[in-house]
TIMI-271019 format. One line per 10 residues: their letters; for each residue x, y, z of C-alpha. Coordinates in steps of 0.001 Angstrom, whole numbers, plus 524288, in hexadecimal, padded with zeros to 5 digits. Layout:
<sites>
A> X/Y/Z  ...
</sites>
This chain:
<sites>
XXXXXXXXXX> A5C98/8C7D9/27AEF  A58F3/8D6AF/27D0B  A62C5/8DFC7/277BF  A69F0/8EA88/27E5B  A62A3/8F560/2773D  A5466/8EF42/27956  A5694/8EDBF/288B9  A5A2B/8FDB2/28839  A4E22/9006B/27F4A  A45F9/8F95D/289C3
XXXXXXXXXX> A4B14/8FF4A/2946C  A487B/90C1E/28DEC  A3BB4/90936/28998  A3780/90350/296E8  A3AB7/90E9A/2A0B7  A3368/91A35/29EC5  A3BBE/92362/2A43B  A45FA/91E1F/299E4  A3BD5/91F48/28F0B  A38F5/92BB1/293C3
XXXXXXXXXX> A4785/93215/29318  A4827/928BD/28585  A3C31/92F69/27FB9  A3ED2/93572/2713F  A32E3/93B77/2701F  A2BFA/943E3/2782E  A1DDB/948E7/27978  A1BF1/9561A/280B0  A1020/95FC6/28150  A19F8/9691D/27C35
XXXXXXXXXX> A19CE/961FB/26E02  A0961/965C3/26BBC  A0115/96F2A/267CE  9F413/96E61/26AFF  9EA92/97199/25F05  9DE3E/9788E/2628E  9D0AD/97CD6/25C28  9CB8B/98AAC/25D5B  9BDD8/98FB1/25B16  9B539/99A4C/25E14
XXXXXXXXXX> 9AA19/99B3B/2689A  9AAC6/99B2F/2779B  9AC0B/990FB/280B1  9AF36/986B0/27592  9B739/9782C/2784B  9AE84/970EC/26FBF  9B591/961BE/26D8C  9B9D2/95EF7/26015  9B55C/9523B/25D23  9BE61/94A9A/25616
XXXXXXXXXX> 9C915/94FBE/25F1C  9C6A9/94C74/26BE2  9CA0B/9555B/27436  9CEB1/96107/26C98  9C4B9/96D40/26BCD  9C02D/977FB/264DE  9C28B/9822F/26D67  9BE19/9917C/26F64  9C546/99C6D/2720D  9C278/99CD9/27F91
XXXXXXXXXX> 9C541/9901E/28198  9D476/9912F/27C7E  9DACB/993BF/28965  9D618/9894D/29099  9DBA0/9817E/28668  9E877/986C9/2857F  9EC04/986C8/293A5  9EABA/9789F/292FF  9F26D/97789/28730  9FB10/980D1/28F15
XXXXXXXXXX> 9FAD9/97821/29C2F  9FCCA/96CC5/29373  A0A88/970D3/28F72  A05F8/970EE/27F17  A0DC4/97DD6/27926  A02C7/981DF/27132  9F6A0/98269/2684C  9F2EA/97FE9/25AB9  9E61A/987BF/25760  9DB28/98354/24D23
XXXXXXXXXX> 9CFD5/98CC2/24D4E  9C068/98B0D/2487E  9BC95/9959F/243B3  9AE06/99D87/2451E  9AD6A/99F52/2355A  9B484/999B1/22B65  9B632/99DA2/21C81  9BC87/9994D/20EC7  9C91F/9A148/212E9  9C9B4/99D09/221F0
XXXXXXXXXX> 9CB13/9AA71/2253E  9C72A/9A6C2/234EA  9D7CB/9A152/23416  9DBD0/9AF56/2325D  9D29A/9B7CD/23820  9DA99/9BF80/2441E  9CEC4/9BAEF/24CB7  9CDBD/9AE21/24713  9CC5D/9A2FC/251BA  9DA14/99E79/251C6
XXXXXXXXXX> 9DF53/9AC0E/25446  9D5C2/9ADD2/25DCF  9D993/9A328/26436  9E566/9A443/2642F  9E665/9B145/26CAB  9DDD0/9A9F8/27650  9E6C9/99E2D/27805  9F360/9A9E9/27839  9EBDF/9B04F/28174  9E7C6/9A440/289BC
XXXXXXXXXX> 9F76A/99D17/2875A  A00F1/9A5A9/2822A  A0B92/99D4A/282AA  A03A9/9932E/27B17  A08D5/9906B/26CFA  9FBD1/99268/2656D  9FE1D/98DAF/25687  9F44D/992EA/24C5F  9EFCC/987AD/242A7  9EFCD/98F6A/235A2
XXXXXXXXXX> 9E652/98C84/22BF8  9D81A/990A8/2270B  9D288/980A0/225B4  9CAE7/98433/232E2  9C619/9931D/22DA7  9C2E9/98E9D/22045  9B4CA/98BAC/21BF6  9B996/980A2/214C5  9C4F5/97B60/21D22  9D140/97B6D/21446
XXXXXXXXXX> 9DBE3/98257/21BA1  9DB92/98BA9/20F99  9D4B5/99365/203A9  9CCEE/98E24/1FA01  9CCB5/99178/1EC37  9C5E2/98BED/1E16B  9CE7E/98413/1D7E0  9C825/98624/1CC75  9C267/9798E/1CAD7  9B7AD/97C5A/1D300
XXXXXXXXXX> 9C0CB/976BA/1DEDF  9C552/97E66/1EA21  9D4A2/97EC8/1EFDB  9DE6F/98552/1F955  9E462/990F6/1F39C  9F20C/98EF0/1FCE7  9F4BF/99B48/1F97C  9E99B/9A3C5/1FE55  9E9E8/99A1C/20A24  9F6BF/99DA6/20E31
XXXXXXXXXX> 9F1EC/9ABF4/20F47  9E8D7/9A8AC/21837  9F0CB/99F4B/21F52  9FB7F/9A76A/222AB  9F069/9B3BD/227A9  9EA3E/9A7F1/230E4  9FA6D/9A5B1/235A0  9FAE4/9B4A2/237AC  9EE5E/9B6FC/23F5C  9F053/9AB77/24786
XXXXXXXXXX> 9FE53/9B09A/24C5A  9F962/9BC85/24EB3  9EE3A/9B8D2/256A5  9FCB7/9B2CA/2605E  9FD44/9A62C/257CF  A0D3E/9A22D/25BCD  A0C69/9984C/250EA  A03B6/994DE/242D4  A0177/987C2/23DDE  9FDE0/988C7/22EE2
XXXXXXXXXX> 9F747/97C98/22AE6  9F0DD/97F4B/21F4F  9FA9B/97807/2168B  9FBAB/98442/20DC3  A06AF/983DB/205D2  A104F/9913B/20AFC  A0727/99215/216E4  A1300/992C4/22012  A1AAC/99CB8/2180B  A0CB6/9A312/21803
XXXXXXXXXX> A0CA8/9A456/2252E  A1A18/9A7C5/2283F  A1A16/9B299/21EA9  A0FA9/9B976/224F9  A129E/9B710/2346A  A1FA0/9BD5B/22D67  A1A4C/9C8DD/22776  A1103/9CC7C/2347A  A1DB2/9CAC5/23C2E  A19E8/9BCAC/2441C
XXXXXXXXXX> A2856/9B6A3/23EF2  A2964/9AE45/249AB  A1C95/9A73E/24C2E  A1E17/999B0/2464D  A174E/99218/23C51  A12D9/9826E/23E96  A0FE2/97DEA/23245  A084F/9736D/22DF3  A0FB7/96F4A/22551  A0C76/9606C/2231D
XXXXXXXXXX> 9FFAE/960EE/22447  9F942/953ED/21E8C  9EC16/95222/216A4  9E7BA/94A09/22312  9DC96/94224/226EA  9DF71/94479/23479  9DA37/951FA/23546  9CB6F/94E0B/23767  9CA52/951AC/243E3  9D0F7/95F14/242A1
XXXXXXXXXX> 9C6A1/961B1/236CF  9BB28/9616C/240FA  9C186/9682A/24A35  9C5F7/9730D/242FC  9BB3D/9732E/23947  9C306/972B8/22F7A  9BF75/9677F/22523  9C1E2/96B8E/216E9  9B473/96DA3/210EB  9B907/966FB/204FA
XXXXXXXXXX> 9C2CD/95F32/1FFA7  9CFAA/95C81/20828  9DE68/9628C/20CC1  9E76F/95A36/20506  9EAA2/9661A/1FB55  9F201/96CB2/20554  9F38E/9620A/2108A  9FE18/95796/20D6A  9FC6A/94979/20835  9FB53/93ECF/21353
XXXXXXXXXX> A0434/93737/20C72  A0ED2/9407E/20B88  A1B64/94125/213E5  A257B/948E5/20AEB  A1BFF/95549/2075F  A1A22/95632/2160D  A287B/95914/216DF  A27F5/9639E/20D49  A1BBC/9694E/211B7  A2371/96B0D/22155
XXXXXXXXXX> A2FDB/9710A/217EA  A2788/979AF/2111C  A2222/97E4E/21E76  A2FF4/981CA/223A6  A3362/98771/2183F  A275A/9901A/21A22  A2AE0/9931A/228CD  A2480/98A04/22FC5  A29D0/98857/23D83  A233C/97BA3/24152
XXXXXXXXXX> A1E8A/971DD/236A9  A13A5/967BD/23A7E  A0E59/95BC7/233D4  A012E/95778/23548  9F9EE/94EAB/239A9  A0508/948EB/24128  A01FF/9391B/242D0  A0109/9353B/235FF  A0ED1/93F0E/23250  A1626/93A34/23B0A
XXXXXXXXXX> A1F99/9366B/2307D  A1F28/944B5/22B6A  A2251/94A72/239AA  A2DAD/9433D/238FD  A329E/9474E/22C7F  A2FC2/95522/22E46  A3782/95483/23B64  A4363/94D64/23486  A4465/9566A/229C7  A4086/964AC/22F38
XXXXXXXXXX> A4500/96B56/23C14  A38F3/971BB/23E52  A305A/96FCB/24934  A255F/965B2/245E2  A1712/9656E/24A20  A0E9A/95A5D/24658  A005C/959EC/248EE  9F8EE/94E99/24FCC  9EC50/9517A/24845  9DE11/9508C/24C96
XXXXXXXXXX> 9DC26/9403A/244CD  9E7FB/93E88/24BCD  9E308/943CC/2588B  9D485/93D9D/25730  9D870/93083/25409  9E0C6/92F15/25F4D  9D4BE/9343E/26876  9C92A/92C76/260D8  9D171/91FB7/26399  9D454/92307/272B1
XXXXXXXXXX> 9C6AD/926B5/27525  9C2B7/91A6D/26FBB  9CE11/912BF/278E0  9D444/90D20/26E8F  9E2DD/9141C/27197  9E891/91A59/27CBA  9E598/9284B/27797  9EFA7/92E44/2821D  9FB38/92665/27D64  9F82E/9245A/26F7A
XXXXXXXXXX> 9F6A7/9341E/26F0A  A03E4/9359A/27644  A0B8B/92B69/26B3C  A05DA/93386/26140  A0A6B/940C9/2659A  A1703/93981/2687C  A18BF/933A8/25A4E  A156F/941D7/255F1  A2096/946DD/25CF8  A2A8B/93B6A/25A53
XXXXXXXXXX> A270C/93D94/24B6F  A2D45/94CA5/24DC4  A22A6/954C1/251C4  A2793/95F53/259BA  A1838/96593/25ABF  A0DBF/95D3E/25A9B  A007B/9632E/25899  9F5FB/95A4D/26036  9EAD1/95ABC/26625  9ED3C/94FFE/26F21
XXXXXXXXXX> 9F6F4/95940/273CE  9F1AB/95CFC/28059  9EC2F/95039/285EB  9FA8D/94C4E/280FD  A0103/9573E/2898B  9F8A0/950C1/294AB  9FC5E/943CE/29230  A0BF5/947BA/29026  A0961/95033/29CAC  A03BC/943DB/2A5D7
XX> A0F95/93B6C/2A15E  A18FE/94584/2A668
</sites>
């Protein structure tokens, strides 16, 4: 005999206006940001392999891409840039006419009302891709020195806001990188442009595909000094609360998927918005196996995104998110 309670779940669960009013999540273009990869040249939208379709993109390309991030509803932009030169101090990060700040006045040009989020670090300006400086140990062996990083850290923060940056995302795992940056958007009187910090950011093998795109594979050895343990849950917490403490407006754990656990932790225990990012493996795996037929790529992308959210991600930071906006868009 069906109980009571079951014949009202499957009433629910079988009329789709019902399950639409009954919903407890819900996926909107508003929640994404759209990451994007800047280089120099002209007339550049040259397919980044292990990413199908995502792009390294010129200048002049930008705002044709941005009006259809614009059309598509997404609120704004997270910018990686590949620089023409790179050296042992990643100076191409801070440089006033360094290819992020360049691009961003194009894209505030092209879509002011576009939120365009500057990804700070020097990993992609470095000759030797660790997002900071190298010193020799002493034992022949070289390492970050946080400290000098942070210098140069919080002068790539400062030239990206005032190239019209409304928002910085340090991700350089520096220890005092936020209160880096916040100090000295402070002291050149920017108070109120806010910080996303990375602040769980995991030693992850699901970065690959970023690597090639952004040219940015460590030369030698790895990221686990200053990029957290895998198998780690509690340090992630007080990673996000040293963040805050720092002045970090929005704290984001990444790669998203595989935290899940951590997203909803963070979201339980802080009141801060919370951005998690839907990494590149992430992204590539889900496209490798639709191309190849073996999952519906539309609605295994869509449960993803949604799991993202019901975990407690206010911002998720995708790039599926603008065939997502399409798809969300279609369905009404």
């Amino acid at each position: 005999m069906t109980s009571f309670p079951d014949v009202r779940l499957r009433r629910v669960r079988e009329l789709e206006p019902v399950r639409s009013l009954t919903r407890e999540t819900r996926l909107s273009p508003s929640n994404f940001i759209y990451p994007l990869f800047v280089t120099h040249g002209q007339g550049i939208r040259q397919p980044i392999e292990p990413m199908p379709g995502c792009f390294h993109l010129s200048l002049d390309m930008l705002a044709e891409e941005v009006a259809e991030v614009v059309e598509l509803g997404l609120p704004g932009v997270l910018l990686f840039g590949l620089p023409a030169e790179k050296d042992p101090v990643g100076s191409g990060a801070y440089d006033p006419e360094g290819i992020i700040q360049e691009a961003i006045r194009v894209i505030k040009q092209a879509a002011p009302d576009l939120l365009v989020i500057g990804d700070v670090c020097l990993c992609e300006y470095t000759d030797h891709g660790h997002c900071g400086v190298i010193v020799n140990d002493g034992a022949g062996k070289g390492r970050i020195d946080n400290d000098q990083t942070l210098e140069l850290v919080a002068r790539t923060a400062l030239a990206q806001v005032q190239a019209g940056a409304d928002m910085v995302a340090p991700s350089a795992m520096m220890d005092g990188q936020v209160r880096a940056i916040r100090d000295i958007l402070n002291a050149y009187d920017y108070p109120q442009t806010p910080i996303m910090g990375y602040a769980a950011k995991y030693a992850s093998a699901f970065y690959g595909p970023f690597r090639v795109a952004a040219d940015s594979t460590p030369q030698f050895g790895d990221r686990r000094s200053y990029q957290m343990d895998p198998a780690n849950r509690r340090m992630a917490l007080r990673e996000i609360e040293s963040d805050i403490a720092e002045g970090a407006d929005i704290v984001m754990v990444k790669p998203a998927l595989a935290y899940l656990d951590v997203i909803r932790d963070a979201t339980q225990r802080f009141d801060h918005p919370m951005a998690a990012y839907n990494v590149s493996g992430e992204f590539s795996m889900v496209k490798g196996a639709g191309k190849q037929g073996w999952i519906d790529e539309k609605a295994v992308t869509l449960e993803l995104l949604t799991a993202i959210r019901r975990a407690g991600a206010d911002i998720i930071i995708s790039y599926h998110a603008k065939e997502a906006a399409r798809w969300l868009r279609d369905e009404g």
